[in-house]
C-alpha positions in Angstrom: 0.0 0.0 0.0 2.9 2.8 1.0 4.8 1.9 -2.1 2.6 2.2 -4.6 -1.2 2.5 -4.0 -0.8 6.0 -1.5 1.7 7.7 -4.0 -0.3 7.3 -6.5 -3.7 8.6 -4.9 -1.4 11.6 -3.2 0.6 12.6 -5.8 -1.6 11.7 -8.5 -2.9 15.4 -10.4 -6.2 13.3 -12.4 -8.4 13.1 -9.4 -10.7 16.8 -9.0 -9.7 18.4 -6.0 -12.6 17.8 -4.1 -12.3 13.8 -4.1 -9.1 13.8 -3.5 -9.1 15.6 -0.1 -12.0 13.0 0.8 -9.8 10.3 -0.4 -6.7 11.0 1.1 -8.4 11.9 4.3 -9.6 8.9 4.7 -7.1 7.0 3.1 -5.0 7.9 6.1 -7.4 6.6 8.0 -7.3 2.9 6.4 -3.8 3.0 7.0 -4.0 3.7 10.2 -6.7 0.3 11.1 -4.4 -1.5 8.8 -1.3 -0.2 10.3 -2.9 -1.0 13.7 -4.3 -4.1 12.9 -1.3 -6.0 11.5 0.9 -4.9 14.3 -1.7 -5.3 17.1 -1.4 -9.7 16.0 2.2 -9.2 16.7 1.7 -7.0 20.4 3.6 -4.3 18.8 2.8 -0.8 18.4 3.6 1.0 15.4 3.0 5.1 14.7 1.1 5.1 11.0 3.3 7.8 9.2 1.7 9.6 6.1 3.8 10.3 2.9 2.6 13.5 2.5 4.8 16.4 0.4 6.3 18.2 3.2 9.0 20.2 1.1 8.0 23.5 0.6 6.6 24.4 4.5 5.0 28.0 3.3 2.1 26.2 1.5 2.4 23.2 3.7 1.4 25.8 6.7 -0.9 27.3 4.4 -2.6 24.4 3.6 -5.6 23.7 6.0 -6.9 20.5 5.2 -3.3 18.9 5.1 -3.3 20.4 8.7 -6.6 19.2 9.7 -5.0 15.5 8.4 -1.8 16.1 10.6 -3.6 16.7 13.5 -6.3 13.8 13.0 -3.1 11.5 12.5 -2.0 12.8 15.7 -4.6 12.4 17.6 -5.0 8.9 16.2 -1.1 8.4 17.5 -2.3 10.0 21.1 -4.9 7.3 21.0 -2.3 4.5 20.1 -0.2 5.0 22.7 -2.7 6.3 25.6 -4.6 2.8 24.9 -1.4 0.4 25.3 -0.3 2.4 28.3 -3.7 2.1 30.1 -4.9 -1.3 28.4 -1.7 -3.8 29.3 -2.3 -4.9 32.7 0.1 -7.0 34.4 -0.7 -10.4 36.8 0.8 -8.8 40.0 -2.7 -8.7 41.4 -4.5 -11.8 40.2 -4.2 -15.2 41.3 -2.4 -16.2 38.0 0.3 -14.5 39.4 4.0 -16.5 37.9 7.3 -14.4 37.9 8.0 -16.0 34.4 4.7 -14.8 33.3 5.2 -11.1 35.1 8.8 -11.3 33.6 7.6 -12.2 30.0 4.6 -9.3 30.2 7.3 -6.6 31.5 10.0 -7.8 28.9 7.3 -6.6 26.1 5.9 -4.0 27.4 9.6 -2.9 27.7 10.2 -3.9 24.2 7.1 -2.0 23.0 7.5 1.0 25.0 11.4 1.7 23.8 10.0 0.9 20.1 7.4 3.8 20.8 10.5 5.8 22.0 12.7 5.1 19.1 9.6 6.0 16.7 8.4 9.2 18.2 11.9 10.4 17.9 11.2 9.4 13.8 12.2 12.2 12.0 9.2 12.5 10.1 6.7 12.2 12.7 9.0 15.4 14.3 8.8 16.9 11.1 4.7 16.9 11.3 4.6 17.9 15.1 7.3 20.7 14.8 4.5 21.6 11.7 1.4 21.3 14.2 3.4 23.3 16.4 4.2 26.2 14.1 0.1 26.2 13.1 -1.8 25.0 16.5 0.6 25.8 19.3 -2.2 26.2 21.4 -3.9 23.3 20.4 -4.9 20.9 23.3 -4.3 17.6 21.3 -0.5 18.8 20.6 -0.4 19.6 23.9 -1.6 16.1 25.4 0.6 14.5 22.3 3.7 16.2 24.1 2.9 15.4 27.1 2.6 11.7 26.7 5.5 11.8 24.8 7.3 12.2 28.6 4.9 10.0 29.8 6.5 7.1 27.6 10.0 7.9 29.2 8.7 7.6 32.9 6.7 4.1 31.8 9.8 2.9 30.4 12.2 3.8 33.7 9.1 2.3 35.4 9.3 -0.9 33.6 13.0 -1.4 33.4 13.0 -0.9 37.5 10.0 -3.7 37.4 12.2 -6.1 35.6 14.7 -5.5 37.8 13.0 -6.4 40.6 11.3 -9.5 38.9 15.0 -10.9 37.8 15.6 -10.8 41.6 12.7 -12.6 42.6 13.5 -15.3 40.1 17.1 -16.0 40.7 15.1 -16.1 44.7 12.5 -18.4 43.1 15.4 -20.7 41.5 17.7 -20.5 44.7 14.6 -21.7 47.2 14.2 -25.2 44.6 
């Protein structure tokens, strides 16, 4: 789809103006489901990037529907990342509890969360927030964006510490038999 079907329906001059706003809006859209469906199966999150034409930033920041797309994308990315931070539980507190287990969740959630790290530091995803930040500095959704942008550093300190701890209770676990 990024390689050949999006170019053509972004960069493609045949389509009437019209349709193609409502096309690549929600083209972005579909990519984003697909994007989080095929990496959801794996228990990996992965930030949908558009390909949008970014070059020549005075009609970029002129533009306001490629704006309005940015910022939907965005959000989409706040919702991402707000929903595996509040949606991976782990067994501490059940009766399932098994350090292997605990130590296998916090392993991927570590995983996850330093992939999350690496991508919002993406050059492109910058390049469309540093945008958003030029046209909506005021906007509440950049602002929550930003914000759990810091959020993902504390979760991973958090979850590094965790394994830490789990590691320990292990090697006491293995010691004890």
């Amino acid at each position: 789809m990024n390689e050949k079907y999006v170019p053509y329906i972004l960069y493609s001059l045949k389509w009437p103006e019209g349709i193609k706003k409502e096309l690549i809006t929600n083209l972005h859209k579909f990519m984003i489901s697909l994007s989080h469906c095929y990496y959801s199966e794996k228990k990996q999150i992965v930030l949908y990037i558009p390909r949008e034409n970014f070059s020549d930033l005075e009609v970029v920041l002129k533009d306001k529907d490629l704006i309005s797309r940015l910022e939907t994308i965005m959000i989409e990315w706040t919702t991402q990342i707000r929903d595996f931070l509040n949606n991976q539980e782990s067994l501490t507190n059940t009766e399932d509890f098994d350090v292997s287990g605990e130590i296998e969740f916090w392993n991927l959630r570590n995983t996850n969360l330093e992939n999350i790290s690496l991508q919002l530091e993406n050059i492109e995803l910058q390049r469309i927030i540093d945008i958003l930040e030029k046209v909506r500095a005021q906007s509440d959704n950049l602002k929550g964006f930003v914000n759990l942008k810091k959020n993902i550093l504390d979760e991973r300190r958090r979850a590094l510490e965790i394994q830490k701890f789990l590691k320990l209770l292990q090697f006491k676990e293995a010691c004890e038999k």
